[in-house]
C-alpha positions in Angstrom: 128.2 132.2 89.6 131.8 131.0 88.6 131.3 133.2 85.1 130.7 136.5 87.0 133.6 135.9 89.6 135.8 135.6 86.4 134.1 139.1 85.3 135.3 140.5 88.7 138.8 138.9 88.4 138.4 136.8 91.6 139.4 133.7 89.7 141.0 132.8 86.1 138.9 130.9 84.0 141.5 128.7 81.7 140.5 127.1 78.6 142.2 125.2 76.0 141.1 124.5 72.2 139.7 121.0 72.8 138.2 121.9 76.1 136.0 125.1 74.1 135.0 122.4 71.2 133.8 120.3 73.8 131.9 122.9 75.0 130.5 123.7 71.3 129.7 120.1 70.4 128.0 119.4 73.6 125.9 123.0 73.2 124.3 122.8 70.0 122.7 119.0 70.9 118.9 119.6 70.0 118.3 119.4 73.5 119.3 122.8 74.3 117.7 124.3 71.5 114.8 125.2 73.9 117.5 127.4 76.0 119.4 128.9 73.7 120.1 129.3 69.6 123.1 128.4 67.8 124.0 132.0 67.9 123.8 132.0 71.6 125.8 129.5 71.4 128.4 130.3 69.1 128.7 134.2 70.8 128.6 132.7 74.2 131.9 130.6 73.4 133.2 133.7 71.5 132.8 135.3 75.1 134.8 132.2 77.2 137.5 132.4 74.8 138.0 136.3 75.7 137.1 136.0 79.3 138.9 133.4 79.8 142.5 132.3 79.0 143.3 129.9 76.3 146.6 127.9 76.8 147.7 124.9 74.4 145.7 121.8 74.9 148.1 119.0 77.5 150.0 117.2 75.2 151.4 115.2 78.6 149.3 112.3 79.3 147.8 113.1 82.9 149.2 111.4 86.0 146.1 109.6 87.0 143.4 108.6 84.9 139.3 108.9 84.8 137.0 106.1 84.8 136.1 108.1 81.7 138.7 108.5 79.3 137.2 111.2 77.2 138.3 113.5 80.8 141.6 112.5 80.8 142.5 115.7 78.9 140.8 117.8 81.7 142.8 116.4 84.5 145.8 116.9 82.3 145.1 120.2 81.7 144.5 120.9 85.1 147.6 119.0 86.6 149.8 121.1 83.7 148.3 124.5 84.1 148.8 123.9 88.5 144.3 124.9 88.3 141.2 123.6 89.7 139.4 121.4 87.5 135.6 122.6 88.5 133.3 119.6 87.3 129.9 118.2 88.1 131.1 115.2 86.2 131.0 112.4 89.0 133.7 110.3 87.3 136.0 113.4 87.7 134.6 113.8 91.4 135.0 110.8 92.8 138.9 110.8 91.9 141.5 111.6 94.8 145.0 112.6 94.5 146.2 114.8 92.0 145.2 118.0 90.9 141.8 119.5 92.9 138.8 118.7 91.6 135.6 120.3 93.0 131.8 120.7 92.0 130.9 124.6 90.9 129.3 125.1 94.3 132.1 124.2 96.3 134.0 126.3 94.4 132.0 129.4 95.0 131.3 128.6 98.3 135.4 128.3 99.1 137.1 131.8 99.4 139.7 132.5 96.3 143.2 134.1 96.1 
């Protein structure tokens, strides 16, 4: 699990403000009520925000674009902060060039440092 190599300091988990509201909009839908509460929710982005670090959202546009515009921020943010972008988005997937991009299981499945 990406979380628990951050917890061992094989990798750095970066976040950015928009990136964690993201996450907190797309948590409490009433579809994942039947995983988790809002608390859960609201302590578990408490806990990115300290395990991971949290660097100014890109202001830069990025240098190549999604097929979803609403990612555009992500590749940005991964082109200015020289990371992976780990995604199981398919519109970030399928893009070549650029920063990396990779699904969560290639990433753990790729040696780090």
């Amino acid at each position: 699990m990406l979380l628990a190599r951050a917890l061992e300091g094989d990798l750095e988990l970066i976040v950015s403000p928009q990136l964690l509201e993201e996450l907190e909009v797309v948590l409490i839908r009433e579809k994942f009520r039947r995983y988790f509460t809002i608390e859960e929710v609201e302590d578990y982005l408490v806990f990115i925000g300290r395990l991971g670090t949290v660097v100014p959202d890109p202001i830069e546009p990025p240098p190549f674009r999604s097929a979803d515009p609403k990612d555009d921020y992500l590749i940005a943010l991964a082109y200015t902060e020289k990371a992976i972008l780990v995604s199981g988005d398919s519109h970030l997937l399928d893009l070549t060039g650029g920063a990396p991009i990779c699904a969560p299981a290639d990433l753990l499945g790729a040696p780090i440092g």
